[in-house]
Backbone as CSV, one residue per row, in Angstrom:
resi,resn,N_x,N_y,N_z,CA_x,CA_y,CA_z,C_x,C_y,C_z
1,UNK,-81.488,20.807,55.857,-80.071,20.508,55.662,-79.652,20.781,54.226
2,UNK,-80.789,19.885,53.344,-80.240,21.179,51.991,-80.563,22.083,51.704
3,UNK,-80.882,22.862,51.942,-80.720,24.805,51.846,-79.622,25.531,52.436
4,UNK,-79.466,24.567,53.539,-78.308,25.421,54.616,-77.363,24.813,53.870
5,UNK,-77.117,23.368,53.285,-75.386,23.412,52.849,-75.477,24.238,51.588
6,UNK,-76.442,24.373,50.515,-76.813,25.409,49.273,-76.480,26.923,49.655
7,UNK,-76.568,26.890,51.343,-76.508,28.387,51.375,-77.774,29.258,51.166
8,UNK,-78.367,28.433,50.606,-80.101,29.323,51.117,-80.799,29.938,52.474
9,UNK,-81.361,31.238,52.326,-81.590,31.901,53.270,-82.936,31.628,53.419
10,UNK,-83.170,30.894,55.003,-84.300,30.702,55.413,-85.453,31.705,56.110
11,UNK,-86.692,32.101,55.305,-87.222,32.791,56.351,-88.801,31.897,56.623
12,UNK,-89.479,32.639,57.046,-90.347,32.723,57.649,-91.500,33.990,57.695
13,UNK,-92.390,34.064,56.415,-92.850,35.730,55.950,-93.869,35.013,55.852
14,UNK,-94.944,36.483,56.259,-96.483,36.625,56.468,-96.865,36.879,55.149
15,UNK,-98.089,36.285,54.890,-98.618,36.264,53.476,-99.563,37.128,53.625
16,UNK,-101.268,36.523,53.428,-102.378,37.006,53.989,-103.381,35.954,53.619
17,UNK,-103.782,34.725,54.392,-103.738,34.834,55.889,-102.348,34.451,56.439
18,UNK,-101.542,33.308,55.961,-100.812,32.243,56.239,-99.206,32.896,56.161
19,UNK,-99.209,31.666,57.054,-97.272,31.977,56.994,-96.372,31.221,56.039
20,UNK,-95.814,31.602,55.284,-94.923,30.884,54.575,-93.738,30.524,54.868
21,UNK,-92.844,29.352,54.663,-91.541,29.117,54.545,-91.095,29.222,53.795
22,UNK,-89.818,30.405,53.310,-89.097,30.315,51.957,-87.732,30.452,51.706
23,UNK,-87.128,29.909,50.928,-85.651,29.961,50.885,-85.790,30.454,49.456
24,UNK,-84.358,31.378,49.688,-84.019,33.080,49.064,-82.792,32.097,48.509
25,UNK,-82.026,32.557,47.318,-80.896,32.250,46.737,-80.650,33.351,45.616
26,UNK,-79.912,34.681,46.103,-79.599,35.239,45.611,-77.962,35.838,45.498
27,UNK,-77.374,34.550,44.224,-75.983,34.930,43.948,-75.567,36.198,43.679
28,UNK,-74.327,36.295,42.885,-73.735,37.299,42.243,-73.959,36.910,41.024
29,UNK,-75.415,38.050,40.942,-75.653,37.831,39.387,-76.777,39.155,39.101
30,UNK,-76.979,39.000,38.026,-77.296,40.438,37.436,-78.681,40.698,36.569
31,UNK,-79.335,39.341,36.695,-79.969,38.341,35.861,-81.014,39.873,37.075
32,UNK,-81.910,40.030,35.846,-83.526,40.819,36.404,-85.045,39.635,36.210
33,UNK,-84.399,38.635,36.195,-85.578,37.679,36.075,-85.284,36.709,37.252
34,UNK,-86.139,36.489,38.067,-86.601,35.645,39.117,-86.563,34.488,38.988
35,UNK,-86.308,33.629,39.307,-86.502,31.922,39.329,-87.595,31.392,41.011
36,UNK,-89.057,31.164,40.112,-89.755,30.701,41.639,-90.278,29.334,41.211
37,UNK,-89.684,28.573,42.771,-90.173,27.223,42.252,-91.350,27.015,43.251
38,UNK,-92.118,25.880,43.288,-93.317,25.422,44.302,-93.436,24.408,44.331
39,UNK,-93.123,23.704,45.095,-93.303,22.471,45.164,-94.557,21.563,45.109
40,UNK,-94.414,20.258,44.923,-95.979,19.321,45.018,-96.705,19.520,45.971
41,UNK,-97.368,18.390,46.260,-98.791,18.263,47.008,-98.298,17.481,47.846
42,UNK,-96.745,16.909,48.003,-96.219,16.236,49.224,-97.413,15.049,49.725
43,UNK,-97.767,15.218,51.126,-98.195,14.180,51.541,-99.730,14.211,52.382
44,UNK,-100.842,14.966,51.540,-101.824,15.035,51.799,-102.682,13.963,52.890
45,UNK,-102.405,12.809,52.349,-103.324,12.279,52.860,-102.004,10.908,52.831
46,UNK,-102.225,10.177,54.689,-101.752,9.153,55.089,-101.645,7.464,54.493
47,UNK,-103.234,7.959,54.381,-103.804,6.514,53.999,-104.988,6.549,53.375
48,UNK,-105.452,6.135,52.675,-107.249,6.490,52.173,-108.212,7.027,52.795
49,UNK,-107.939,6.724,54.139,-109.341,6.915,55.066,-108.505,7.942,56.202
50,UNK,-107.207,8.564,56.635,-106.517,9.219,56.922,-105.793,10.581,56.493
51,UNK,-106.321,11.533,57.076,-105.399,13.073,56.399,-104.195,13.227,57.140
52,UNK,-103.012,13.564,56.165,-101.913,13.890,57.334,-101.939,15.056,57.771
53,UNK,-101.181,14.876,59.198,-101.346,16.557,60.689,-100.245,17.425,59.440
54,UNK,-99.048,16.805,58.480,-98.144,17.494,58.485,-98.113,17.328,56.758
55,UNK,-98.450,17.912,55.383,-98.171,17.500,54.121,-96.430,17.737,53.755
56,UNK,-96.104,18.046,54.462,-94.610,18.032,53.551,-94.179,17.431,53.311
57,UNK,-93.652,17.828,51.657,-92.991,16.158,51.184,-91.801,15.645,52.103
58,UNK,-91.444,14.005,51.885,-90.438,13.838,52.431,-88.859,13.834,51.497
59,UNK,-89.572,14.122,50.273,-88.597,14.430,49.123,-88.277,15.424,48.188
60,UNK,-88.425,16.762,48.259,-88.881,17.928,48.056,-87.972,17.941,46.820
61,UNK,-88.340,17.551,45.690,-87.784,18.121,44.545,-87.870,18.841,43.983
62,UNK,-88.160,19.850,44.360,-87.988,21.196,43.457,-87.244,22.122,44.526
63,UNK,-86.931,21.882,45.508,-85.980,21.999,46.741,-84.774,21.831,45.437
64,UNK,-84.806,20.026,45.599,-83.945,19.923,45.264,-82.835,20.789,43.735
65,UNK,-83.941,21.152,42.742,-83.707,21.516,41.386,-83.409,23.010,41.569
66,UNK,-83.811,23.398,42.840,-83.211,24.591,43.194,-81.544,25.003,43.664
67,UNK,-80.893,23.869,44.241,-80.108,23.785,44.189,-79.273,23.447,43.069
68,UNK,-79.950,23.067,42.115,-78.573,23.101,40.907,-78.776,24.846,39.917
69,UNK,-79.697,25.635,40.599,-79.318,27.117,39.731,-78.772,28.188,40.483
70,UNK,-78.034,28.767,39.271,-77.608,29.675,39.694,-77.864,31.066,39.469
71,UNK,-78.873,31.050,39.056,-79.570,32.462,38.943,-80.390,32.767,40.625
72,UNK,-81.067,34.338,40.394,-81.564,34.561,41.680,-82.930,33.493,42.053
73,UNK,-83.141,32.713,43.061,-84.559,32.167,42.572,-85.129,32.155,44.371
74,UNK,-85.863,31.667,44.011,-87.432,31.610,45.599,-88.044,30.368,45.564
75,UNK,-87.843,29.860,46.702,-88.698,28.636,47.188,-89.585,29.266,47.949
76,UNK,-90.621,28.763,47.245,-92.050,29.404,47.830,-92.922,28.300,48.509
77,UNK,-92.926,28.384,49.479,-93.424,27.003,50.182,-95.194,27.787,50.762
78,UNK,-95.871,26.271,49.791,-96.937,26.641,50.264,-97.895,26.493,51.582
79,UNK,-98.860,27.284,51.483,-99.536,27.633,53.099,-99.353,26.200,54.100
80,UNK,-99.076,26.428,54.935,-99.665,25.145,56.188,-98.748,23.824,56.130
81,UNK,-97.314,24.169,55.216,-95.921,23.284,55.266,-95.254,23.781,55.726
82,UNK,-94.140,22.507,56.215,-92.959,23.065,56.320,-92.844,23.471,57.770
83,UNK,-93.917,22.467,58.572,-93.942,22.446,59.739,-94.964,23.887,60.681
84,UNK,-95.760,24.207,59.543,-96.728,25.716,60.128,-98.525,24.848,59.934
85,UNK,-98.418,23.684,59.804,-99.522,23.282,59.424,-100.698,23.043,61.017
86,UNK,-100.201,23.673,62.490,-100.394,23.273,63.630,-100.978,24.964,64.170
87,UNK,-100.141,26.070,62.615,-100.693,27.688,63.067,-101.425,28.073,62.375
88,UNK,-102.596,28.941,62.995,-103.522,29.416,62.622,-103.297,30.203,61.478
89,UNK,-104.258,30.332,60.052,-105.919,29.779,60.172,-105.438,28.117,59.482
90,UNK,-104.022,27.663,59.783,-104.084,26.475,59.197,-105.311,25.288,59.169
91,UNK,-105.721,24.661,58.770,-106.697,23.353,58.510,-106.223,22.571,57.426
92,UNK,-106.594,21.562,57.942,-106.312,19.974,56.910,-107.285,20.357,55.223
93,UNK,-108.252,20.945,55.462,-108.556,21.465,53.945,-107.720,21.995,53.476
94,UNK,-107.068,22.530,54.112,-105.646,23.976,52.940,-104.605,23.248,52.437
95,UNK,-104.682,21.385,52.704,-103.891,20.684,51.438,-105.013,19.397,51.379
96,UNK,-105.796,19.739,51.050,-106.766,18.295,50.791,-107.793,19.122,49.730
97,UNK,-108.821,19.487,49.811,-110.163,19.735,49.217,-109.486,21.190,48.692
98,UNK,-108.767,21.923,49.845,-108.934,23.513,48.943,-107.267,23.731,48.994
99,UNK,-106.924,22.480,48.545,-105.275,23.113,48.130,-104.722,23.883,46.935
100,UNK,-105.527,24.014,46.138,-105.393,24.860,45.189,-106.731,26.268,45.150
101,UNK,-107.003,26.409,46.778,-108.402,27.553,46.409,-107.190,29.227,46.809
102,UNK,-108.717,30.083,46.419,-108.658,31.215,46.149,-107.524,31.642,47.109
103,UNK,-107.775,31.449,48.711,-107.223,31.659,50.163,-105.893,31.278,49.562
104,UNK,-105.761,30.537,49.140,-104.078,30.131,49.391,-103.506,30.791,48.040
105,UNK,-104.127,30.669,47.055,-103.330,31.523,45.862,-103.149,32.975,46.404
106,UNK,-103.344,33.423,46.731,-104.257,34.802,47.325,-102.487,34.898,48.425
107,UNK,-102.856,33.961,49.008,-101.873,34.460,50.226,-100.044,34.245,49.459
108,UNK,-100.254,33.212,48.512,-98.811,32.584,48.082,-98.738,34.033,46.868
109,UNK,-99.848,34.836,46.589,-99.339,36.339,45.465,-98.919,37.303,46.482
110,UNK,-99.275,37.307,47.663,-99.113,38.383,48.519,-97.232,38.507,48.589
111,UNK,-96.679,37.069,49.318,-95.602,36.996,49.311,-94.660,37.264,48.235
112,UNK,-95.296,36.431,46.888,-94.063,36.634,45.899,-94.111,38.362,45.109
113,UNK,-95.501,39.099,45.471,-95.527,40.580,45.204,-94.371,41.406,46.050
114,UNK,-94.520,40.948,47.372,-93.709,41.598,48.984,-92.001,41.022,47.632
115,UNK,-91.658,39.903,47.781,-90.327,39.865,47.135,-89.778,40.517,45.856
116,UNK,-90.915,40.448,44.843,-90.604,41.426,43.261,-90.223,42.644,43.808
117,UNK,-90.908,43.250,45.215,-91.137,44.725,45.529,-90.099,45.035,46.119
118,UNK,-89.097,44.117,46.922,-87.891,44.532,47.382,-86.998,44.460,47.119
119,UNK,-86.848,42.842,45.602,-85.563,43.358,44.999,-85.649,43.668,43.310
120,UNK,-86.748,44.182,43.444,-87.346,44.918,41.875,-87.004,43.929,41.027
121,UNK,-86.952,42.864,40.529,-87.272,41.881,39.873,-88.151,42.034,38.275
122,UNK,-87.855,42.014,37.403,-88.564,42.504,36.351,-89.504,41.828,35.678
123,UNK,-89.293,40.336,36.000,-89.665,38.917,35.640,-89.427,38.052,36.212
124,UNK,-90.640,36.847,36.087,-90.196,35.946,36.812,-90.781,34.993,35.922
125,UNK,-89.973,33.517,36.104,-90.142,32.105,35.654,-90.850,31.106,36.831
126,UNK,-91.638,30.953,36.597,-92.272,30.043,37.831,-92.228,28.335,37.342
127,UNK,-91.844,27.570,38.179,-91.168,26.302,38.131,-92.325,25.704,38.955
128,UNK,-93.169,24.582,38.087,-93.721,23.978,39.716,-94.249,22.412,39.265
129,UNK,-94.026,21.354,40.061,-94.032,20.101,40.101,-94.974,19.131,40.641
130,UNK,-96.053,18.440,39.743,-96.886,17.915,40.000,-98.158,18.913,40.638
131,UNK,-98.719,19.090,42.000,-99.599,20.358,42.223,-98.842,21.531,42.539
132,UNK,-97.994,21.380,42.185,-96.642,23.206,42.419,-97.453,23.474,40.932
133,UNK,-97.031,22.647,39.703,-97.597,23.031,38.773,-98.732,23.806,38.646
134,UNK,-100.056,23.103,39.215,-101.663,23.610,39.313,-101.223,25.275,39.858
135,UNK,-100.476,25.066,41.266,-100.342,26.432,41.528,-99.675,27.496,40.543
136,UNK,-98.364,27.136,39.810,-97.690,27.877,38.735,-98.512,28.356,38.066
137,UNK,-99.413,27.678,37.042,-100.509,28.224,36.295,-101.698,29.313,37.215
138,UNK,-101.611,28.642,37.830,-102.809,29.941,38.531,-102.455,30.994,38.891
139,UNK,-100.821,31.019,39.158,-100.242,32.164,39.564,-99.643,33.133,38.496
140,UNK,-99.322,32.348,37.440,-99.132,33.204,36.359,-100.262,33.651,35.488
141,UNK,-101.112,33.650,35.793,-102.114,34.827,35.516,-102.311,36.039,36.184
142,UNK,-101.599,36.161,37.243,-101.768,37.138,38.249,-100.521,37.823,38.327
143,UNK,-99.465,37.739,37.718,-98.462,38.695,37.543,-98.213,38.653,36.433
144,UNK,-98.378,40.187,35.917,-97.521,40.841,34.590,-96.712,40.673,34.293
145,UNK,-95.710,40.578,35.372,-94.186,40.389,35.472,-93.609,38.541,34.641
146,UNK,-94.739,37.442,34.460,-94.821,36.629,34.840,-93.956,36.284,32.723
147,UNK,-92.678,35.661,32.605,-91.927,35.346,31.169,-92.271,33.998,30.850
148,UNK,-92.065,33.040,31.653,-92.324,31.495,31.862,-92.962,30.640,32.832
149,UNK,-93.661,30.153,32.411,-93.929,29.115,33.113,-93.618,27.271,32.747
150,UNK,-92.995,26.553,33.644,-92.577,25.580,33.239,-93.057,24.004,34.331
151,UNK,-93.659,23.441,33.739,-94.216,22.392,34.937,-93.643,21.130,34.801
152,UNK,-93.367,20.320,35.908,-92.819,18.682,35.955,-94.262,18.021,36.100
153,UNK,-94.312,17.083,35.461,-95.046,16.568,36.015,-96.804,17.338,36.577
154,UNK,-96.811,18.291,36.091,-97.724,19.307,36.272,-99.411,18.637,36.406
155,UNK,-100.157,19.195,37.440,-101.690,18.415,36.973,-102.254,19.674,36.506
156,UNK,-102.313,19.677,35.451,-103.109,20.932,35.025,-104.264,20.652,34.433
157,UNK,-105.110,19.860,34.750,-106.767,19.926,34.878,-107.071,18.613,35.803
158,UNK,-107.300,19.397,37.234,-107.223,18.519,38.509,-108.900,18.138,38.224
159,UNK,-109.843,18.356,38.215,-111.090,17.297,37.404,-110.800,15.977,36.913
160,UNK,-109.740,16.636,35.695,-109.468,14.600,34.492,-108.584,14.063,36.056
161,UNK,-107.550,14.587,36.337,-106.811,14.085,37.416,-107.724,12.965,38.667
162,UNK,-108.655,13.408,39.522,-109.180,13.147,40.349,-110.633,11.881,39.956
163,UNK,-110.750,12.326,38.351,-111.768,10.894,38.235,-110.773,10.132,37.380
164,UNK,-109.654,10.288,36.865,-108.562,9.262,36.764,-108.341,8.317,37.684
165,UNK,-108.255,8.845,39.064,-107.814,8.235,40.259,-109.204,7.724,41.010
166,UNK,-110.017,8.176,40.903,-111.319,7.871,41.264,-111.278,8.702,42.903
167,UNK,-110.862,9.943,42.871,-110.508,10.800,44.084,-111.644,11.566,44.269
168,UNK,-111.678,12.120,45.333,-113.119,12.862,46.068,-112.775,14.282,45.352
169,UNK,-113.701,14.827,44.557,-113.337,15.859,43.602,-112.581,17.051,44.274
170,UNK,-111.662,18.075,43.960,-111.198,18.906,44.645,-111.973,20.031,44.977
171,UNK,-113.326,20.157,45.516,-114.568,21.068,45.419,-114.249,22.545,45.384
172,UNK,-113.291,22.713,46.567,-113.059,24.128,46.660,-111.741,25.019,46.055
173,UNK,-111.264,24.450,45.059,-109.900,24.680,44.402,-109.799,25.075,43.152
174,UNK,-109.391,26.028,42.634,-109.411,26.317,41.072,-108.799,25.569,40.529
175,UNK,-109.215,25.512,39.320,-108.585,24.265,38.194,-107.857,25.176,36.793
176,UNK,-106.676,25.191,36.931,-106.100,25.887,35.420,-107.132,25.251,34.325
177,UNK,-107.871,24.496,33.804,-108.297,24.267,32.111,-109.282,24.857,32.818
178,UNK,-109.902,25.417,33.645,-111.004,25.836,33.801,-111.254,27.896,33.920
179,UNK,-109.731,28.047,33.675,-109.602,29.351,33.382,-108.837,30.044,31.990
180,UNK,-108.815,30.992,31.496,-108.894,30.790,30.233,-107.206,30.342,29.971
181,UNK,-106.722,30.297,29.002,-105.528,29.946,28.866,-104.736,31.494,29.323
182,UNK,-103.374,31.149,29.023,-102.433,32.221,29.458,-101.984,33.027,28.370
183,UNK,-101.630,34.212,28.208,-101.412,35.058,27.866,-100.521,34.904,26.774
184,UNK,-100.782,34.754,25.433,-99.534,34.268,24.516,-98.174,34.565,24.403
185,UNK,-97.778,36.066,25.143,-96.193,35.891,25.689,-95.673,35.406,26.809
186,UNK,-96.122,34.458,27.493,-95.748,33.519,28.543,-95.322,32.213,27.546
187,UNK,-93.932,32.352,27.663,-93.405,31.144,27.504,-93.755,29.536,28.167
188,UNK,-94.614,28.489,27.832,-95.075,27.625,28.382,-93.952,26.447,28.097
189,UNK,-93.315,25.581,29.120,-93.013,24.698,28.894,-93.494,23.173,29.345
190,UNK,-94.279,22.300,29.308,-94.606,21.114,30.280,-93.576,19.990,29.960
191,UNK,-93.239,19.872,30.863,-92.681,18.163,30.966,-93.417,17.273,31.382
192,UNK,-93.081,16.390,30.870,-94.324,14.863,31.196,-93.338,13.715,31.320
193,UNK,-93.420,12.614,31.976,-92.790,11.719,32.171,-93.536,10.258,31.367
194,UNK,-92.972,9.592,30.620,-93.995,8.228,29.846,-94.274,7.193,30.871
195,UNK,-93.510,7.266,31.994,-93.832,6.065,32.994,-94.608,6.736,34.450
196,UNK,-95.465,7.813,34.000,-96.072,8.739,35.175,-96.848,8.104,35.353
197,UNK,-97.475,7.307,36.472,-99.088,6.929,36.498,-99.513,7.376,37.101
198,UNK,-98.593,8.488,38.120,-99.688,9.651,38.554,-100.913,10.791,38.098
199,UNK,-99.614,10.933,36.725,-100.582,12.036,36.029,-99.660,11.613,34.445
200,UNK,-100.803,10.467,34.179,-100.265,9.771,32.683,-99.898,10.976,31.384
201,UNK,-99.703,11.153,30.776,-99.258,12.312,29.432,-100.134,12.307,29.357
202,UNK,-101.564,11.694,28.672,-102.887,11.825,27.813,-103.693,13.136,28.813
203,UNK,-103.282,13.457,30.209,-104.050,14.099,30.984,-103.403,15.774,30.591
204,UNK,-102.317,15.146,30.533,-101.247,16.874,30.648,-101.321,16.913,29.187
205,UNK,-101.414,16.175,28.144,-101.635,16.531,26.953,-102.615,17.234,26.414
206,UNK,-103.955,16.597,27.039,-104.982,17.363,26.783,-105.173,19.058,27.495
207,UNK,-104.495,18.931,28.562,-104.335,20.333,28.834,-103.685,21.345,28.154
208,UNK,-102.738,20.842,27.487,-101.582,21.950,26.972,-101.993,22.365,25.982
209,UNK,-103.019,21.210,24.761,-103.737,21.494,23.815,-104.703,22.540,24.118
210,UNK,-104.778,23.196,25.183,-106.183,23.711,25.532,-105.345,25.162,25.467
211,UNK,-104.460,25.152,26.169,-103.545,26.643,26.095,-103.480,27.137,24.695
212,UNK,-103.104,28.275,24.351,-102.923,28.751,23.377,-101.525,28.597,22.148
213,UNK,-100.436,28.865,23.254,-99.263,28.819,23.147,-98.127,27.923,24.346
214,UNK,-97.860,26.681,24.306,-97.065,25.924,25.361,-97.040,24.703,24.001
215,UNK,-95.818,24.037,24.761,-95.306,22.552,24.585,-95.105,22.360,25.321
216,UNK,-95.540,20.503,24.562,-95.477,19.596,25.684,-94.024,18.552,25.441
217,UNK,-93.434,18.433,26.838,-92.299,17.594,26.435,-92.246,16.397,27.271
218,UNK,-92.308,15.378,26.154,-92.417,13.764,27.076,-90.851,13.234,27.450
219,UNK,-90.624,13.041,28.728,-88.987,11.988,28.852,-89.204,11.024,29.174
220,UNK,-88.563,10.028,27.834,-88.559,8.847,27.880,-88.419,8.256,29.452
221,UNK,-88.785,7.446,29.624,-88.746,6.201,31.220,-88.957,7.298,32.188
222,UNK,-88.977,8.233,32.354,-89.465,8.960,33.284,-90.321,9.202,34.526
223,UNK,-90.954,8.916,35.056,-91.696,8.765,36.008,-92.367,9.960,36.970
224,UNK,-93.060,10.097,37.838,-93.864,11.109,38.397,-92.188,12.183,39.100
225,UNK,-91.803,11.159,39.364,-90.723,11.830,40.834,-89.250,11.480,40.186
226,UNK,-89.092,10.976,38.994,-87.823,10.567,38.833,-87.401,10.657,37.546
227,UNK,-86.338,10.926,36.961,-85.148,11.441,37.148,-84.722,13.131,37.184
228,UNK,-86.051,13.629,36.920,-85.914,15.090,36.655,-84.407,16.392,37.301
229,UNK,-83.966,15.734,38.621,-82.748,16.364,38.701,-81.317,16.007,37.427
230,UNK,-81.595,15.301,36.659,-80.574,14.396,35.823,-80.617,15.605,34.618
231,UNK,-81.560,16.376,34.392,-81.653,17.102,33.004,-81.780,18.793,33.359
232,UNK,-82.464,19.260,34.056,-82.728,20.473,35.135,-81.271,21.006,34.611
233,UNK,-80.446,20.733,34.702,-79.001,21.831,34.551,-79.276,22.576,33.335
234,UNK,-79.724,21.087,32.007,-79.655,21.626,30.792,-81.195,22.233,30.289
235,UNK,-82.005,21.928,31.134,-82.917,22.886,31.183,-83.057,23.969,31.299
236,UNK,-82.241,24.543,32.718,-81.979,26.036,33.206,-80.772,26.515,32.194
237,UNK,-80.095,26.045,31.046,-78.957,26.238,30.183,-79.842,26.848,29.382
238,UNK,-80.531,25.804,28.548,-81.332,26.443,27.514,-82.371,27.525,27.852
239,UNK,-83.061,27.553,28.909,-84.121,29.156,29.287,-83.151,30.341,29.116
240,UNK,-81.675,29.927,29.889,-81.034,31.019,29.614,-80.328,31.632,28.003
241,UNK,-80.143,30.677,27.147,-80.009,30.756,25.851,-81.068,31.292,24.829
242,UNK,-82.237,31.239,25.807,-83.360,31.555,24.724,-83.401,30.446,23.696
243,UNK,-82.757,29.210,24.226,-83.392,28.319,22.777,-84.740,27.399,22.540
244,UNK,-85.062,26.713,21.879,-86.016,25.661,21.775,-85.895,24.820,22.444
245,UNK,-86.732,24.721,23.554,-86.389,23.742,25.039,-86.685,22.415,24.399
246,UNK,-87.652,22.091,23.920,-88.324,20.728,22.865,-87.538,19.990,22.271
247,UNK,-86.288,20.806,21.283,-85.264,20.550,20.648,-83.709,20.284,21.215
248,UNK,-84.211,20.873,22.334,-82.962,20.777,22.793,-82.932,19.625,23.569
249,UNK,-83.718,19.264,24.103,-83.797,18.226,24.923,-84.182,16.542,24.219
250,UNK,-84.364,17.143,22.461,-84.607,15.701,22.435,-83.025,15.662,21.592
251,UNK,-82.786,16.517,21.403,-81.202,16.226,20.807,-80.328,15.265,22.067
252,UNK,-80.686,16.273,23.589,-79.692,15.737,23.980,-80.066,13.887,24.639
253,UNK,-81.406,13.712,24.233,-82.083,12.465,24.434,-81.240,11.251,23.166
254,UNK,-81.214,12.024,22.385,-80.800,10.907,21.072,-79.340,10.717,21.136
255,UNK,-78.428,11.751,21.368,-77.263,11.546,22.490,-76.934,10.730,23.339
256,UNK,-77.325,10.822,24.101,-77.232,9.777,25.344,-77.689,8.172,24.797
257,UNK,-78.812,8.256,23.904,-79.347,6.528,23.550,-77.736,6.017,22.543
């Protein structure tokens, strides 16, 4: 229901192996840089001792943050959501143990290559939230094309993540700190929230330190899932300005107090 009142075009495209769900939003605009977002890790697991039949979030915010731009952008919905989690080669590993493995990065480059290739796209900004993040980083090593990368809430070293939580390690899944950092003209941005206890700052801090070139940006009272649609406008303002995202955002923080 929000894509269709946004006006987003729903499809349904073959990766390799998996099928994806993705919504297309391409205004009247002129912009040769891409906007791809990916959403979290939604709803893996039911209960402790329970995997869910279906991970999609029930709150898809980066859905949502897609709807406040207006540049060209892609919801890239990963393998076995979005109601495909019942079609083959789907399995409950492809969002539990190997939600971040080779198979699914593999299949989520196939698609966003098939889209650069049809509307020649020169660049792209990849947007991704909490494990959208893990995926963002892994994916921007794999396209040239690739200007920014920017994470909410991002787990970018799912290891500290999983003995934080005291979680069954992610065995079959690549881990961004475990590959080398990114390419020093990739614009890195992280956001971190101070009231995250999903993925506290000290975790995403130590990651960003590990990159070459990224900042890290903390919002005050913030939380894993909340308020991030409240600032996103002036986020997507400043990428397009080319300014100091860091600065800009704590200006407009000292503002508002």
């Amino acid at each position: 229901t929000l894509a269709q009142k946004s006006g987003f075009i729903k499809s349904t495209v073959v990766g390799s192996p998996f099928e994806h769900v993705v919504y297309f939003n391409q205004p009247d605009s002129q912009s040769s840089i891409l906007h791809v977002y990916i959403e979290g890790d939604g709803r893996p697991w039911v209960s402790e001792f329970r995997i869910s039949k279906d991970p999609t979030p029930n709150e898809p915010l980066m859905l949502q943050l897609m709807t406040l731009d207006t540049n060209p952008s892609l919801y890239l919905g990963r393998p076995c959501y979005h109601g495909l989690s019942v079609k083959q080669p789907c399995h409950y590993k492809f969002w539990t143990s190997d939600r971040y493995s080779e198979t699914v990065l593999k299949s989520m480059e196939t698609v966003l290559k098939d889209y650069l290739k049809q509307f020649q796209y020169k660049k792209i900004n990849i947007f991704g939230h909490s494990g959208g993040g893990t995926l963002a980083m892994l994916l921007a090593h794999r396209f040239e094309e690739t200007n920014m990368v920017v994470t909410i809430a991002g787990n970018l070293n799912t290891s500290a993540w999983t003995q934080y939580h005291a979680y069954t390690p992610l065995s079959n899944s690549l881990n961004p700190s475990d590959m080398n950092p990114l390419d020093t003209k990739i614009i890195q941005y992280h956001l971190a929230g101070s009231r995250d206890s999903n993925l506290p700052v000290k975790i995403i801090k130590d990651a960003v330190n590990y990159q070459s070139m990224a900042e890290l940006i903390v919002v005050d009272e913030y939380t894993h899932q909340c308020c991030w649609e409240d600032i996103w406008p002036q986020v997507l303002n400043c990428i397009a300005k080319k300014c100091n995202l860091s600065s800009y955002l704590s200006t407009l923080t000292r503002l508002s107090s």
